[in-house]
C-alpha positions in Angstrom: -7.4 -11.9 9.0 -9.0 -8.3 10.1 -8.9 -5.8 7.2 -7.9 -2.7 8.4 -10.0 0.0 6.6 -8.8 2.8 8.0 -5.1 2.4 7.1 -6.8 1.5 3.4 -8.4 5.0 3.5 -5.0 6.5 4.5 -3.5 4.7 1.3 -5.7 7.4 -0.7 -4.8 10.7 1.4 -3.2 13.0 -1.6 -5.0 11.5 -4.5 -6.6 14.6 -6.9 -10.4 14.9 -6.3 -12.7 14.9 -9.2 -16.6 15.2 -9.2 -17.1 11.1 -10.6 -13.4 10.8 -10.5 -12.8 7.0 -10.5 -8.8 6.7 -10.9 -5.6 8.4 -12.1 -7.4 11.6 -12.9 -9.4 12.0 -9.6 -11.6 10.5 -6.9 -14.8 11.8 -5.8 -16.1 10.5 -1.5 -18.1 7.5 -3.4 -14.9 5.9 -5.2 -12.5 6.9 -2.3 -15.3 4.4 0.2 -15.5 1.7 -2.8 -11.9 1.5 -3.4 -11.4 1.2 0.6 -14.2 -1.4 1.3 -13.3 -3.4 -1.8 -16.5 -2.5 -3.4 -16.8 -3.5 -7.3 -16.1 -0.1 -9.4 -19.1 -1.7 -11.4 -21.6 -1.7 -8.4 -22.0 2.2 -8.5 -23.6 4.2 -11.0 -21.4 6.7 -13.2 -24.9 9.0 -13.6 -24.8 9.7 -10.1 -25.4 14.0 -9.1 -23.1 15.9 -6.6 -26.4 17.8 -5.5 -29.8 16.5 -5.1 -32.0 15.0 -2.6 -30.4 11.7 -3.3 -30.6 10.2 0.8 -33.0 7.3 0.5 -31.3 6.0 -2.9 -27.8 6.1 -1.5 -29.2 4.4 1.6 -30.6 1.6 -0.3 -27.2 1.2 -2.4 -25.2 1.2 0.8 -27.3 -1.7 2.4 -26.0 -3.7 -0.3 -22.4 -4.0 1.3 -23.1 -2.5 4.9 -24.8 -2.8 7.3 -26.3 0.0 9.4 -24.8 0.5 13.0 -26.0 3.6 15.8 -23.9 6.7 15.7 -22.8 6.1 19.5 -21.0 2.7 17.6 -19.1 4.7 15.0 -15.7 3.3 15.4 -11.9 3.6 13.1 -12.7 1.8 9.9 -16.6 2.7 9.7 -18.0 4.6 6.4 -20.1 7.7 7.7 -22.6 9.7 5.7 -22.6 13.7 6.4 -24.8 16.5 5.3 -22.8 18.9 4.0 -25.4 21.3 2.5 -29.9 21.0 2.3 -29.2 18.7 -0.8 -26.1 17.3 -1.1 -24.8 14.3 1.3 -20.7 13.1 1.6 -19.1 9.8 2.7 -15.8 9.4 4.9 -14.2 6.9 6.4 -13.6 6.8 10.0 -10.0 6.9 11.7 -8.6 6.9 14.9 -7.8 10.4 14.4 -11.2 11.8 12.5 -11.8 10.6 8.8 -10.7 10.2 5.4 -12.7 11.9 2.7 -12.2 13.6 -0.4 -12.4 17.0 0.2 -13.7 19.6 -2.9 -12.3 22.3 -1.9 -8.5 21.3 -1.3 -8.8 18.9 -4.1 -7.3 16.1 -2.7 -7.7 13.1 -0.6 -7.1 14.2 3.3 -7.8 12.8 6.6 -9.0 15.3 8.5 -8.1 15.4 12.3 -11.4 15.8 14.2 -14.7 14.7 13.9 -16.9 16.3 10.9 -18.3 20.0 11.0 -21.4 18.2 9.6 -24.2 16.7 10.9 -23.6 12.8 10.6 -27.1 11.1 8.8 -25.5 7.5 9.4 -23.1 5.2 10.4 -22.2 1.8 8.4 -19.8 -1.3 8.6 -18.6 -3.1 6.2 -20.8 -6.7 6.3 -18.5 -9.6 6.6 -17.7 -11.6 3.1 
């Protein structure tokens, strides 16, 4: 059975967003791509910073569950990593429409319909259990 990852994204779109948000009261991009891969909560640190050059570490955490695919292969169900600003990066999750991510400003869980405005930094799949 293929698990759809996309359509688990969509399950999110309306939660509240909150910086280190990890249930009822909010979700931040990190738990919103752990609750759709089927990450455990417990693999990701609660002392992690919204800004920082923090690239290489959250590499190395993603390797743990994904692997890395080119950004020419970045298909529906895919996690992405985005630049949003010099020192802070954002995950998403890939649809056939754009991507799911959780989005600061609106304060909520949305799929937006396009590709990012950012630059993409990498593309990963979810390794096979």
């Amino acid at each position: 059975m293929t698990i759809d990852f996309a359509e688990r994204a969509r399950a999110l779109v309306g939660t509240r967003f909150r910086p280190q948000g990890r249930g009822a009261e909010g979700l931040d991009c990190v738990v919103v791509a752990i609750a759709t891969f089927g990450v455990p909560l417990e693999a990701v640190r609660r002392d992690y910073r919204i800004r920082g050059d923090h690239e290489a570490e959250m590499h190395a955490a993603l390797a743990e569950h994904f692997r890395r695919v080119r950004l020419a292969e970045r298909r529906a169900g895919d996690l992405i990593l985005m630049r949003v600003a010099k020192d802070q990066v954002h995950l998403g999750v890939c649809t056939d429409r754009g991507f799911v991510h959780a989005h600061a400003g609106l304060k909520r869980v949305v799929e937006t319909p396009r590709n990012p405005e950012w630059p993409l930094i990498a593309v990963y799949r979810k390794r096979r259990s």
